[in-house]
C-alpha positions in Angstrom: 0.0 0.0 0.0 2.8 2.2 0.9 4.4 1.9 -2.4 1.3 2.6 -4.2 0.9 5.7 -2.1 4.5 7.1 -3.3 3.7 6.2 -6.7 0.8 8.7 -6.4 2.8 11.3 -4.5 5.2 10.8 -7.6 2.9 11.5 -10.4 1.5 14.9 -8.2 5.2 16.7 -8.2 5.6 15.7 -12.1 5.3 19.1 -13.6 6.0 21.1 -16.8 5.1 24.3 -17.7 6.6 27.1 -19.5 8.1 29.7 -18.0 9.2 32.4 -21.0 8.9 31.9 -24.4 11.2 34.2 -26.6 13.3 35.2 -29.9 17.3 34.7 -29.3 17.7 35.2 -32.7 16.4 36.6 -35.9 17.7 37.4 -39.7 16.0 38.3 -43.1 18.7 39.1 -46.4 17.2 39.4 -49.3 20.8 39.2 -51.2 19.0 39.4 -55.0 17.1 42.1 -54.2 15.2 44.4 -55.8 16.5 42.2 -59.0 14.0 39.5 -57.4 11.0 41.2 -57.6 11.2 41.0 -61.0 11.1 37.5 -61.3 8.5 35.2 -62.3 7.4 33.8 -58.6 8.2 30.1 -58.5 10.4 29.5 -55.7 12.2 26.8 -54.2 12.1 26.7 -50.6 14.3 24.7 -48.7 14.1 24.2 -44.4 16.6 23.3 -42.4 15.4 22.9 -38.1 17.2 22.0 -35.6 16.4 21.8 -31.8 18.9 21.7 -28.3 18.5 21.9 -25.1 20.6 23.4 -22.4 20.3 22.7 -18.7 19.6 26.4 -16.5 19.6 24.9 -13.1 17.3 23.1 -10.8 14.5 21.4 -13.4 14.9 24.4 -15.9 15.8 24.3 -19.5 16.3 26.6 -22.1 15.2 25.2 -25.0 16.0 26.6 -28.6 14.2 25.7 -31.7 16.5 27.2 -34.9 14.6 27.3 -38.5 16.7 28.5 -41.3 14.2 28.6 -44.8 16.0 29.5 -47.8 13.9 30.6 -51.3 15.5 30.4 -54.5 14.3 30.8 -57.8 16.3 29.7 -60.9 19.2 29.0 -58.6 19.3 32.0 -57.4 18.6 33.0 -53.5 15.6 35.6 -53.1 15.5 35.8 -49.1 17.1 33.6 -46.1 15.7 33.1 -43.0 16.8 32.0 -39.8 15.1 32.0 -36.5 16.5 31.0 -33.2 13.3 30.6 -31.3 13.9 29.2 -27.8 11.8 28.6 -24.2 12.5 28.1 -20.5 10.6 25.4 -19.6 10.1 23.9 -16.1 10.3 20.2 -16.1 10.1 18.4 -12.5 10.5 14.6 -11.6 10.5 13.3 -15.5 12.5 9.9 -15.8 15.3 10.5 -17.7 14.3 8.6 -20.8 11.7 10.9 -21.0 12.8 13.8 -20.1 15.2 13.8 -23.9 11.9 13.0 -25.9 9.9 15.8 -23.8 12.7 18.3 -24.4 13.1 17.4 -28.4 9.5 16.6 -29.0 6.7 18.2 -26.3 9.0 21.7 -25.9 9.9 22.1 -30.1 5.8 21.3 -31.0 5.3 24.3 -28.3 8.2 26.9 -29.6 7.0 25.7 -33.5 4.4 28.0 -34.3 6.0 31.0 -32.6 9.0 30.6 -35.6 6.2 30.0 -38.0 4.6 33.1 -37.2 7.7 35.0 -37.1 8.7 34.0 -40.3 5.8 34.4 -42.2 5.7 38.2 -40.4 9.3 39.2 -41.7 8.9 38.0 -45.0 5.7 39.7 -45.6 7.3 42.8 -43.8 10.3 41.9 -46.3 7.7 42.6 -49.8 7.2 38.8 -50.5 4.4 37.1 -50.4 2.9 35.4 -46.8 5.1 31.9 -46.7 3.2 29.2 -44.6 5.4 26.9 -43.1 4.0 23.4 -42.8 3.8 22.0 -39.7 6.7 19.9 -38.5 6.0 16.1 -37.1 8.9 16.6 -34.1 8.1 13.0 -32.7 9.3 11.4 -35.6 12.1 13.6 -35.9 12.9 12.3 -33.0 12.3 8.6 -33.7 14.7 9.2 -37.2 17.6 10.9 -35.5 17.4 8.2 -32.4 18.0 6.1 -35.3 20.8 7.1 -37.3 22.7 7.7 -34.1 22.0 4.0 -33.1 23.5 2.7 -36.7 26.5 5.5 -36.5 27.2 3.4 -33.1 26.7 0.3 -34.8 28.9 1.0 -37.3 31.7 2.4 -35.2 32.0 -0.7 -33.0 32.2 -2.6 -36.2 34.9 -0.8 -37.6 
């Protein structure tokens, strides 16, 4: 009964919440331009995200979501984004195998449409036209990179 009873105490101080959600960082070039605006609008858009994590202290992470989003049309590049959104999260009595997956997954679907919403603002503000950024399936991210750094392992015990 008694370790029933700590199992529920456990589960009641298991907490997450965020604490500040901000910008770190944020650039817009438009290197082409105004020779851009001339050109026939089919763009290629190209997204690069990554996501770390860094420890702040007693159950505190500051979490930082980076989006760069290059457009090019005919090889040519008409803007470049990059975003460096980040988060302090509070996150209390997670199990360690969790806690990873909370931090890459739970925290980056959170700080996601922040950077969406920023980027579509700045390149509207920058005279393009509104760019939507599809939504981002972080858990299998996850899943993926979990992956190739299991076979990278594999490979260099093999070797």
């Amino acid at each position: 009964m008694a370790e029933k009873k700590d199992k529920i105490e456990e589960k009641k101080d298991t907490q997450f919440s965020i604490q500040k959600i901000y910008i770190k960082d944020i650039s817009f070039e438009t290197p082409n331009s105004p020779d851009t605006f001339k050109m026939e609008w089919k763009p290629v858009v190209d997204m690069h995200i990554t996501n770390e994590a860094t420890p702040l202290g007693e159950d505190l992470f500051d979490v930082v979501l980076s989006v760069t989003i290059t457009v090019k049309i005919d090889d040519k590049i008409v803007y470049l984004v990059e975003i460096n959104q980040a988060g302090i999260f509070l996150i209390k009595n997670i199990p360690e195998d969790i806690l990873g997956r909370m931090l890459a997954t739970s925290c980056a679907n959170i700080l996601f449409p922040f950077a969406r919403e920023a980027i579509s603002d700045i390149v509207t503000r920058g005279g393009f036209p509104q760019l939507l950024v599809s939504p981002v399936n972080f858990d299998a991210l996850y899943e993926q990179q979990k992956k190739q750094a299991a076979e990278q392992a594999k490979q260099n015990t093999t070797h």
